[in-house]
C-alpha positions as CSV (number, residue, x, y, z in Angstrom):
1,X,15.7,38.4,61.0
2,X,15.0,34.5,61.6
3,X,12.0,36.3,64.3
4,X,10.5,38.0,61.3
5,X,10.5,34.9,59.4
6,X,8.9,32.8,61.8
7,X,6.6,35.6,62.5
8,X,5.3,35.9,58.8
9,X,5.1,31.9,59.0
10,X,3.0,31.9,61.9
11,X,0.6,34.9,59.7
12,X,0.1,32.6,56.8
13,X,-0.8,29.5,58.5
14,X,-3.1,31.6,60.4
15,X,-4.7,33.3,57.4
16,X,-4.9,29.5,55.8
17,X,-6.6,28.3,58.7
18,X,-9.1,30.6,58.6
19,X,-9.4,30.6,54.7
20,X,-10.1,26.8,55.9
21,X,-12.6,26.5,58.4
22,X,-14.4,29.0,56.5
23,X,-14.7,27.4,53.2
24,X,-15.7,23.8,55.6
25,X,-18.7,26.0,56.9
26,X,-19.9,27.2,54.3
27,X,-20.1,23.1,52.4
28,X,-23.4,21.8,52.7
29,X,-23.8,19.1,56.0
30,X,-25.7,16.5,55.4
31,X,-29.2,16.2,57.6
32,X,-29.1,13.8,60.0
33,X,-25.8,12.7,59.4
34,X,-25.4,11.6,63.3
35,X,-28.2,9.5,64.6
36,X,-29.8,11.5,67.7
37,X,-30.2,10.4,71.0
38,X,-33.3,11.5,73.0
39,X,-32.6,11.1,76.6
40,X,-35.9,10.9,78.7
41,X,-37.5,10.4,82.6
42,X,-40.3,9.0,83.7
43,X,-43.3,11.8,82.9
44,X,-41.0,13.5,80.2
45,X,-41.1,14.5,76.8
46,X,-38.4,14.6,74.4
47,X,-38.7,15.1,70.3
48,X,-36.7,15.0,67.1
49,X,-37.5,17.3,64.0
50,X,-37.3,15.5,60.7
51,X,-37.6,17.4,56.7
52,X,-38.4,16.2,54.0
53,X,-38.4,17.4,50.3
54,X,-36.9,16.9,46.9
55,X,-37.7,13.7,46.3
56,X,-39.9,12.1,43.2
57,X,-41.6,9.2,43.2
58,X,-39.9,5.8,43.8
59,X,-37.6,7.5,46.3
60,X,-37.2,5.7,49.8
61,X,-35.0,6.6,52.8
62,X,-34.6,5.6,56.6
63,X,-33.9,7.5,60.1
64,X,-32.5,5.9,62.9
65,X,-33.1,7.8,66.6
66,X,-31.9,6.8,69.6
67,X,-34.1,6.5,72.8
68,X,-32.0,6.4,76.5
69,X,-34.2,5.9,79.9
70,X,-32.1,8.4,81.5
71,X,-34.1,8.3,84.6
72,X,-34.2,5.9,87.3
73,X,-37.6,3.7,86.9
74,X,-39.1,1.4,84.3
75,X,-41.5,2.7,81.9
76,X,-43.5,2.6,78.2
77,X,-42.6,5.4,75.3
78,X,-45.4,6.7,73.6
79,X,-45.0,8.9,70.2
80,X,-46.8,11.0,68.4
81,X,-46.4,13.8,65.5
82,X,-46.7,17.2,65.7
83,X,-45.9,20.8,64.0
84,X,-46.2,19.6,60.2
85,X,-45.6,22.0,57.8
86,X,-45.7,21.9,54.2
87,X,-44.0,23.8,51.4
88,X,-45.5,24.0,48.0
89,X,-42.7,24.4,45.8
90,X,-45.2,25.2,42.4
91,X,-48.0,26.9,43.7
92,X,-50.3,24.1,42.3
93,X,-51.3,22.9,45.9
94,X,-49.0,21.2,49.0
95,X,-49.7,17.6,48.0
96,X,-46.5,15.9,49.6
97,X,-48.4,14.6,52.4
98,X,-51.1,12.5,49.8
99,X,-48.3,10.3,48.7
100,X,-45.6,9.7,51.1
101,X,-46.3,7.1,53.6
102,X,-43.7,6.4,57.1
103,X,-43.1,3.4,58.8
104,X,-41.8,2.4,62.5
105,X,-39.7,-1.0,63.4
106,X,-39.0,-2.1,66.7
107,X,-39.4,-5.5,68.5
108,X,-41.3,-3.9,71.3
109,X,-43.4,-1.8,68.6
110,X,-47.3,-1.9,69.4
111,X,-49.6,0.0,67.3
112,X,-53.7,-0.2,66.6
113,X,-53.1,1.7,62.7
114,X,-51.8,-0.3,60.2
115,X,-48.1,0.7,58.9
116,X,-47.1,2.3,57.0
117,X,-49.1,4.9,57.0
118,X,-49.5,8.3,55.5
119,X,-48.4,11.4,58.0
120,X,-52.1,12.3,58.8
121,X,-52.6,9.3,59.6
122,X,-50.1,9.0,63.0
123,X,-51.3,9.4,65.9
124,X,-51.0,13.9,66.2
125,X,-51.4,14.0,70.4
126,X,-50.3,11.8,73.3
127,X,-53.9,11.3,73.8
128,X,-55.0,10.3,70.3
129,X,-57.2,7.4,70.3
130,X,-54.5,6.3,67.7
131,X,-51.6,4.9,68.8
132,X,-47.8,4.1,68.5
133,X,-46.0,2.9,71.6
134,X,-42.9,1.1,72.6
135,X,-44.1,-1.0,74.9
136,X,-41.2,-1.0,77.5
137,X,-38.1,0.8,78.1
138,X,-36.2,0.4,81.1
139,X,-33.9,2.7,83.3
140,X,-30.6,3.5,82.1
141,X,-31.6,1.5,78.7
142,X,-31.2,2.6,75.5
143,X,-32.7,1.5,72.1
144,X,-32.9,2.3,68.4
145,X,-35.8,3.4,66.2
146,X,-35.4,3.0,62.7
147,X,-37.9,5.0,60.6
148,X,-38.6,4.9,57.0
149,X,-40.2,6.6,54.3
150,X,-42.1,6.3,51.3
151,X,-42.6,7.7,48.3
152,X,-44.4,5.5,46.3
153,X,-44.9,5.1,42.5
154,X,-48.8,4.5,42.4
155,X,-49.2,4.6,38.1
156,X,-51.0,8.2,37.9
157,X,-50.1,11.6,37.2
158,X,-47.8,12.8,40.8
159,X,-46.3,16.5,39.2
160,X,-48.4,18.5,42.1
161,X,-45.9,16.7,44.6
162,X,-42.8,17.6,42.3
163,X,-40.2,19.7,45.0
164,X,-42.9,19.6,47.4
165,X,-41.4,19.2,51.0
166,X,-42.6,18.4,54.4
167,X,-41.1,18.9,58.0
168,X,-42.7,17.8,60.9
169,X,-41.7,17.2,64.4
170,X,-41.7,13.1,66.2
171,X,-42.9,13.5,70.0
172,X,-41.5,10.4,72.9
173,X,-42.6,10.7,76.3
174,X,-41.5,7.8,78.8
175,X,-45.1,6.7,80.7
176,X,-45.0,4.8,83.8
177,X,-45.7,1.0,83.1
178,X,-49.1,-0.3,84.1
179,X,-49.4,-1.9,86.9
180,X,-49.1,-5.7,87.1
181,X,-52.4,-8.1,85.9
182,X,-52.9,-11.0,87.9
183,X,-52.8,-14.3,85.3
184,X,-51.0,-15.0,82.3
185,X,-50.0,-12.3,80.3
186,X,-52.1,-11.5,77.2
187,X,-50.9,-12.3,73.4
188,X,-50.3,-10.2,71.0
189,X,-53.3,-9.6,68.6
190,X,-52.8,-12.4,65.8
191,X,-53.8,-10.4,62.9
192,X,-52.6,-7.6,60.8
193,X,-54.2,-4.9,58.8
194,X,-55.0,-5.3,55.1
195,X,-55.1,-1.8,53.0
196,X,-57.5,-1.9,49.8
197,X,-56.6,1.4,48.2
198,X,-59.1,2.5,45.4
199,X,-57.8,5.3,43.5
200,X,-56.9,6.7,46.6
201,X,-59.3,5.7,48.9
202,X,-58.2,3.1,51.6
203,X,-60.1,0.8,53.6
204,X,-58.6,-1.0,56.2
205,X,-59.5,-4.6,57.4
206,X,-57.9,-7.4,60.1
207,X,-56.3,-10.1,57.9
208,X,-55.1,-13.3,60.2
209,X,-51.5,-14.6,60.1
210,X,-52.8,-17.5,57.7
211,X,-54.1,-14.8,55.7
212,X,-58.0,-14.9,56.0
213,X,-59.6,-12.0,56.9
214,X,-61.6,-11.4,59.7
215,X,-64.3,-9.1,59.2
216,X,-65.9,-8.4,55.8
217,X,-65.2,-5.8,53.8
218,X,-66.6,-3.3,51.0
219,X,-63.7,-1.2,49.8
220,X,-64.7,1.6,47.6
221,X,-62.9,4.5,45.7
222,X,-63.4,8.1,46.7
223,X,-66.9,8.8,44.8
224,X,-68.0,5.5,46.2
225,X,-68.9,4.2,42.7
226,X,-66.6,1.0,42.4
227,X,-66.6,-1.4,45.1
228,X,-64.8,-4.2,46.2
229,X,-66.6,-6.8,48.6
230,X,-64.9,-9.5,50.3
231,X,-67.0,-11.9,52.8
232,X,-65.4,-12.8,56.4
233,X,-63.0,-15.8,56.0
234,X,-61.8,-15.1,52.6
235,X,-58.3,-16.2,52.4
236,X,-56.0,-13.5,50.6
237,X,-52.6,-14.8,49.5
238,X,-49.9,-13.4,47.1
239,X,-49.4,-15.4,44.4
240,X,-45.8,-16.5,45.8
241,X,-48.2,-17.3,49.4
242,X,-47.2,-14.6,51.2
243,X,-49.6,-12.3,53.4
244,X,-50.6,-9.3,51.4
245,X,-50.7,-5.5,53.1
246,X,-52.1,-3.6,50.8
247,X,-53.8,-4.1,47.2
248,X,-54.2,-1.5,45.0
249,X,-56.9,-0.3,42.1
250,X,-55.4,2.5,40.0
251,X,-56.8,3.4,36.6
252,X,-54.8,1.7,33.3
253,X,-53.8,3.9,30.5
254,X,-55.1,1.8,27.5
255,X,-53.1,1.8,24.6
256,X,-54.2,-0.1,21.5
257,X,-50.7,-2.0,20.7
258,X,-50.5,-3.1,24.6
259,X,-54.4,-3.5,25.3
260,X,-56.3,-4.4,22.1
261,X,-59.8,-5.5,23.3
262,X,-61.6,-8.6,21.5
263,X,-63.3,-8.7,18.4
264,X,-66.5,-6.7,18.2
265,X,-65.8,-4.8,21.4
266,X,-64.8,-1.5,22.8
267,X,-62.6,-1.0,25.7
268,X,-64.6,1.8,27.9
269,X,-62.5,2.0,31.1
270,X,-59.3,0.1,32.4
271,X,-57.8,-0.5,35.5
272,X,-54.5,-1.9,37.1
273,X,-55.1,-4.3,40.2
274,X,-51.8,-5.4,42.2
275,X,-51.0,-6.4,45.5
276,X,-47.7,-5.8,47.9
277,X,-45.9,-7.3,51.1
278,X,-45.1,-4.4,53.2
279,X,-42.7,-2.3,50.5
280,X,-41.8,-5.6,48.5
281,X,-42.6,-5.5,44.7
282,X,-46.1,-5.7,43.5
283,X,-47.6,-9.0,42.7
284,X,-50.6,-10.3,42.2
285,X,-53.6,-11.7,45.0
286,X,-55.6,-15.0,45.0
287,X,-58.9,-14.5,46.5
288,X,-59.5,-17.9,47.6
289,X,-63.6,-17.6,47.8
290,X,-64.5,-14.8,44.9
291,X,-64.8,-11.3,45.9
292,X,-67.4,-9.3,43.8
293,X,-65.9,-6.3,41.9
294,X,-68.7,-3.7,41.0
295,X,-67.4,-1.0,38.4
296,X,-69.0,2.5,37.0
297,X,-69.1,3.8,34.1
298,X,-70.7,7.1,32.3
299,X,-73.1,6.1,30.0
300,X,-72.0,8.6,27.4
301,X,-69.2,7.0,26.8
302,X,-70.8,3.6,25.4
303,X,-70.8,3.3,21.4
304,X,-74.2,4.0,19.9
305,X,-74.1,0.3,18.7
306,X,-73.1,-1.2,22.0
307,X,-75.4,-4.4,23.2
308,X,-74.0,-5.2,26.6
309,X,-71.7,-4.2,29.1
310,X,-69.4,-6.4,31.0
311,X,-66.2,-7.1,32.7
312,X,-63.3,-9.1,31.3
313,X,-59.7,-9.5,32.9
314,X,-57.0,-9.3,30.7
315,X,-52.8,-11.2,30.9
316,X,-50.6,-11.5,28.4
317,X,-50.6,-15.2,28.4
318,X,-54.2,-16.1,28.4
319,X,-55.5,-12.3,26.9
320,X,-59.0,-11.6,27.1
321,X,-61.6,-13.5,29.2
322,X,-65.3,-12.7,30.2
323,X,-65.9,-12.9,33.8
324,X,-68.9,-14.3,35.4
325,X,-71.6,-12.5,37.0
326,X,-72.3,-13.0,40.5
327,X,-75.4,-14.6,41.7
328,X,-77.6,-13.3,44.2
329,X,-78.3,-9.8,43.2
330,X,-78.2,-7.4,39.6
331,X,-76.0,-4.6,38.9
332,X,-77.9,-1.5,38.7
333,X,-77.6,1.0,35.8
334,X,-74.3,2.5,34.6
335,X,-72.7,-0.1,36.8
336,X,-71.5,-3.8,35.7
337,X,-70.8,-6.4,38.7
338,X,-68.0,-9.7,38.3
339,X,-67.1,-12.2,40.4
340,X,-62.9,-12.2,40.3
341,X,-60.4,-14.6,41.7
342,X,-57.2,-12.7,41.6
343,X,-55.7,-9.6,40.6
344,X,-54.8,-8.7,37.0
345,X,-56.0,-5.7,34.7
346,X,-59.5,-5.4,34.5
347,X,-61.5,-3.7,31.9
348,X,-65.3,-2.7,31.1
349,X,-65.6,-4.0,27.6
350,X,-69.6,-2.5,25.5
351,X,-69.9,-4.9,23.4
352,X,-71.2,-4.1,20.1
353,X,-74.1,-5.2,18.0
354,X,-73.1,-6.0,14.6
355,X,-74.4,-3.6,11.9
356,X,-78.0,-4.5,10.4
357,X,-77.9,-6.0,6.8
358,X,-78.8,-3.7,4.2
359,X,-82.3,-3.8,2.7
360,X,-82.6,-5.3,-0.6
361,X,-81.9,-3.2,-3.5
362,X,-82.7,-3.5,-7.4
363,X,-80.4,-2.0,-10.7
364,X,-81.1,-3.0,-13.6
365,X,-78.5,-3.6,-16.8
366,X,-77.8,-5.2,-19.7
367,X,-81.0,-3.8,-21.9
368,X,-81.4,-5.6,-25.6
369,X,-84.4,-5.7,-28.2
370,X,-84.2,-8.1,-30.9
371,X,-84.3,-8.6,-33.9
372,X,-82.1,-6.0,-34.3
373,X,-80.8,-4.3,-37.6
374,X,-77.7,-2.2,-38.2
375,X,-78.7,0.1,-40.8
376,X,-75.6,2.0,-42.6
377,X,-77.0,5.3,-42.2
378,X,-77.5,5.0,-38.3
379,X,-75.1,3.9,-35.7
380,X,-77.7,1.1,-34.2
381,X,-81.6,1.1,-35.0
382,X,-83.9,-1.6,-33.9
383,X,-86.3,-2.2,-36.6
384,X,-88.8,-5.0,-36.6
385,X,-91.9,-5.3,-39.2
386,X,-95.6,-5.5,-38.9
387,X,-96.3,-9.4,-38.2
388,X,-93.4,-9.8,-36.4
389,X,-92.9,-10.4,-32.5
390,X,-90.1,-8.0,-30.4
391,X,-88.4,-9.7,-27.3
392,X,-86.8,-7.3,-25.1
393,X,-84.4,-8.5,-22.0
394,X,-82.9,-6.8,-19.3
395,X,-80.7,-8.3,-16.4
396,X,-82.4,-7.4,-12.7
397,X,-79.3,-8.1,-9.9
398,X,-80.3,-7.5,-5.8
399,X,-77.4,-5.6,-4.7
400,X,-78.4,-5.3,-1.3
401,X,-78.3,-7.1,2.4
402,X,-81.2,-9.2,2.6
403,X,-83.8,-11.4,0.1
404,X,-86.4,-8.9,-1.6
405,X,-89.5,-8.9,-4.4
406,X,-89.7,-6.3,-7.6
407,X,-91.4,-5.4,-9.4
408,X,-90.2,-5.2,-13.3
409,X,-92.7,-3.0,-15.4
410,X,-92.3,-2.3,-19.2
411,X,-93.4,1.1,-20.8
412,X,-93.9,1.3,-24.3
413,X,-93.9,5.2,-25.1
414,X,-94.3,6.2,-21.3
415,X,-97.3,3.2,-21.0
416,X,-97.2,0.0,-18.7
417,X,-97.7,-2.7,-21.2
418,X,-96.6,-5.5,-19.0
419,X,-95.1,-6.6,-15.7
420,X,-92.8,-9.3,-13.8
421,X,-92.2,-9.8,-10.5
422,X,-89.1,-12.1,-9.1
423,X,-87.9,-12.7,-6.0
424,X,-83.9,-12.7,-5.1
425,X,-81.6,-13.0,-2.6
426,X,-78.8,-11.3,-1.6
427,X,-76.4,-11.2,-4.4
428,X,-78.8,-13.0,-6.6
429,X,-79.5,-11.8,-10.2
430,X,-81.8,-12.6,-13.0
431,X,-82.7,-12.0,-16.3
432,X,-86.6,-11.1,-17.7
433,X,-88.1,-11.1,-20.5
434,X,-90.9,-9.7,-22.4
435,X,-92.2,-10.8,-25.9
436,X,-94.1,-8.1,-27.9
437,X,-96.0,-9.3,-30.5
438,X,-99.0,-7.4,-32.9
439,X,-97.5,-4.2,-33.6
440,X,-98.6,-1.6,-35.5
441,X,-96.0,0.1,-37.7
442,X,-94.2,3.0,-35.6
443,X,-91.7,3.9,-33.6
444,X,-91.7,3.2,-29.7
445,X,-90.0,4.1,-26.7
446,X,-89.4,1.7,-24.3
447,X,-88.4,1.7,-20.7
448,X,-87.7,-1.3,-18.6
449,X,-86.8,-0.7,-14.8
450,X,-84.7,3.3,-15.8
451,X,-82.9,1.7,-19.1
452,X,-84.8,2.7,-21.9
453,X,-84.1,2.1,-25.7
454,X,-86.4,2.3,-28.8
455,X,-87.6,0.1,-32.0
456,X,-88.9,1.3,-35.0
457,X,-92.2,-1.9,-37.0
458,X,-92.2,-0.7,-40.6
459,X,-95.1,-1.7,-42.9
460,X,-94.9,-5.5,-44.3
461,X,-94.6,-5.0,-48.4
462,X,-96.0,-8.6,-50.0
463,X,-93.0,-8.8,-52.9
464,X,-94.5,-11.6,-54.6
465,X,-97.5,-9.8,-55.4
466,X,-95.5,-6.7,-56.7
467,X,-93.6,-8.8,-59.1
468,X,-96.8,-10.7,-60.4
469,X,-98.6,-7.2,-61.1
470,X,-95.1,-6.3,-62.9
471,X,-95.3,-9.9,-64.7
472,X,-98.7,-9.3,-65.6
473,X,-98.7,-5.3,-66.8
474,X,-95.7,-6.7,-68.7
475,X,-97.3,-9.4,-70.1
476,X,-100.4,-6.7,-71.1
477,X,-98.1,-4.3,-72.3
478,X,-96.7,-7.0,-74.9
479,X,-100.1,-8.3,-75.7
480,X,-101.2,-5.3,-76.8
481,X,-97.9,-4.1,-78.8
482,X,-98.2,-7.6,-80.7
483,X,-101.8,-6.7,-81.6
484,X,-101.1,-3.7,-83.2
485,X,-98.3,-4.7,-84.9
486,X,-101.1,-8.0,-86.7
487,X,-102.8,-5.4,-87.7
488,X,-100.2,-3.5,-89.5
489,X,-99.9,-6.2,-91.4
490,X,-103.0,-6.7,-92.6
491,X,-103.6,-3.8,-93.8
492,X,-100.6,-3.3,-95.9
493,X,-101.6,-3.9,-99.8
């Protein structure tokens, strides 16, 4: 009985076990989680195979490999890449390999390409004219490698990259060491490489230790339409005086509550400038002698008012200032040319006309005619008599933009009878005046400048004369009763 029990024991703890290791295979392991060791001989090759994918921009990671002389004799390691592969995850294009940049650090690095560098970019043979070497390694030594990677956040639209991955595969092969050169032992070169990256276009150029660089440069962007020229001997510093590696130009999203341009301007194209220390936080650059900055622009896009085109930089403490042309040459068209300093956010601003005044214009108002009689029977009725004059007035204002002359004409019944002319400016108003005088009786129509009205000269009755013909048929009248009347009387008996 106790056998049986210790035999059904034993049959569980087996069946756990397995239950066990089973459910520890099947977890995910971790890539990489050991750090490899490629053991190599004089004249030998080893390699390492290396994936990378589901990342998004910002991410960063490191690989450490181990390299172990396992031969007998002294020699150099050179490495290359090989086998890359990508996956497109979307469909939209493999695009992995435009954005994430690698870099190498050893003491005993040498390389002529500037790091870090994008994967295409690494030497892809033992015989490419590019190369990364460690420049000794010795028997039965063994040394470290530590990789990293990049994916950098460069301020434009990165989805075609989104679950892209890349694998690829990192080549060593131990070299025999040159022989040995009679005199001192050369120096390292004293310079380092300087990446200008124009919307994705990089241009490369030796920068000394004190920061001047050594050759000039014109860095454009992939069309070749802006440009960035810096002479030989131009010192380029971060702002905080450290050595810059790489400056970049990317396009600026302008948004009217962050980038407002100046009064009487138009913001027609935008872009971020900034400047890094190997994969430290941007910052900006000092150009101690100005570099020229020449900028493209479609001509379509100007306002129909627009007067000139130039370049201002914009910062939030100082906002908006117009830079200065450089001398010594002229922008051709659809292309505006500054001389700059340092980095910041540049913009091409049209700048635009102001609007033309408006031409003088003339409205008449305020039409009266005296004398003027309100008759009972009729609302208003201008009535004037024979013998009497007729002033009519009307007020003439200038409305418009600029000084003008006009001509004020009076109609009587559709007839010019008489004109004035005046002279205002803008805003300025005046009154005219005409005086009729002579009129025959009638009615008239009058018009002054589109107002019209009428006036009605009645016939001139001479009262006094009226009442002295009454007086005197009167007087008649009562001469001649009285008459008859004597003579009734003398003719009575």
């Amino acid at each position: 009985m106790l056998h049986r029990k210790v035999a059904k024991c034993g049959v569980r703890l087996a069946l756990a076990l397995i239950i066990g290791l089973t459910l520890l295979g099947s977890l995910p392991a971790p890539t990489q989680a050991q750090t490899p060791v490629v053991d190599l001989v004089l004249g030998g090759e080893g390699a390492t195979g290396w994936r990378v994918g589901d990342i998004k921009p910002g991410y960063s990671g490191t690989w450490e490999v181990k390299l172990h002389n396992a031969g007998s004799k002294n020699g150099f390691v050179t490495i290359w890449i090989s086998d890359i592969q990508e996956t497109d995850w979307h469909g939209d294009g493999a695009a992995l390999d435009d954005y994430l940049l690698f870099n190498l650090s050893h003491a005993r690095l040498s390389a002529n390409i500037a790091l870090p560098a994008k994967i295409r970019e690494l030497p892809q043979s033992a015989s490419d004219a590019k190369y990364i070497k460690i420049s000794r390694l010795n028997a039965g030594e063994t040394v470290t490698l530590n990789w990293q990677w990049e994916f950098p956040e460069i301020g434009e639209p990165q989805n075609r990259a989104q679950g892209d991955s890349l694998s690829f595969t990192i080549n060593y092969m131990l070299e025999e060491l040159p022989p040995p050169q009679l005199g001192p032992e050369p120096s390292p070169p004293s310079y380092q490489w300087l990446e200008i990256d124009i919307l994705g276009e990089i241009t490369k150029v030796k920068i000394s230790s004190s920061g001047r660089l050594l050759d000039s440069c014109i860095a454009t962007d992939p069309d070749n339409t802006h440009k960035l020229e810096l002479e030989k001997g131009t010192k380029v510093t971060c702002c905080c005086g450290d050595i810059p590696s790489r400056i970049k130009i990317r396009v600026c999203e302008v948004c009217e509550e962050t980038l407002l341009p100046p009064e009487g301007t138009e913001i027609v194209a935008a872009y971020n400038f900034l400047g890094c220390v190997c994969n430290s936080v941007p910052c900006p650059i000092i150009f101690q002698s100005k570099a020229k900055l020449t900028l493209s622009y479609d001509p379509d896009l100007l306002p129909e008012n627009t007067s000139s085109v130039i370049i201002a930089s914009y910062d939030t403490v100082q906002g908006w200032r117009e830079l200065e042309r450089p001398t010594g040459g002229i922008a051709e068209t659809e292309e505006v040319c500054a001389s700059i300093s340092h980095t910041l956010t540049f913009a091409i601003l049209a700048k635009l006309a102001p609007p033309a005044p408006l031409p003088p214009h003339f409205v008449a108002s305020s039409l009266t005619i005296v004398p003027t009689v309100r008759e009972i029977w009729e609302p208003v009725t201008f009535v004037t008599r024979t013998g009497e004059s007729v002033t009519i007035t009307a007020n003439i204002p200038n409305d418009g933009g600029q000084e003008g002359t006009y001509t004020v004409e009076l109609k009587l019944n559709g007839e010019t009878v008489d004109t004035t002319t005046v002279t205002l400016g803008a805003g300025q108003s005046q009154q005219v005046s005409f005086i009729l005088s002579g009129m025959d009786y009638g009615q008239y129509q009058v018009e002054v400048a589109g107002l019209s009205g009428e006036f009605t000269v009645s016939r001139t009755i001479n009262w006094w004369l009226i009442i002295g013909i009454i007086v005197a048929i009167g007087l008649i009248a009562w001469g001649v009763n009285l008459g008859q009347e004597e003579k009734k009387g003398h003719n009575l008996p």
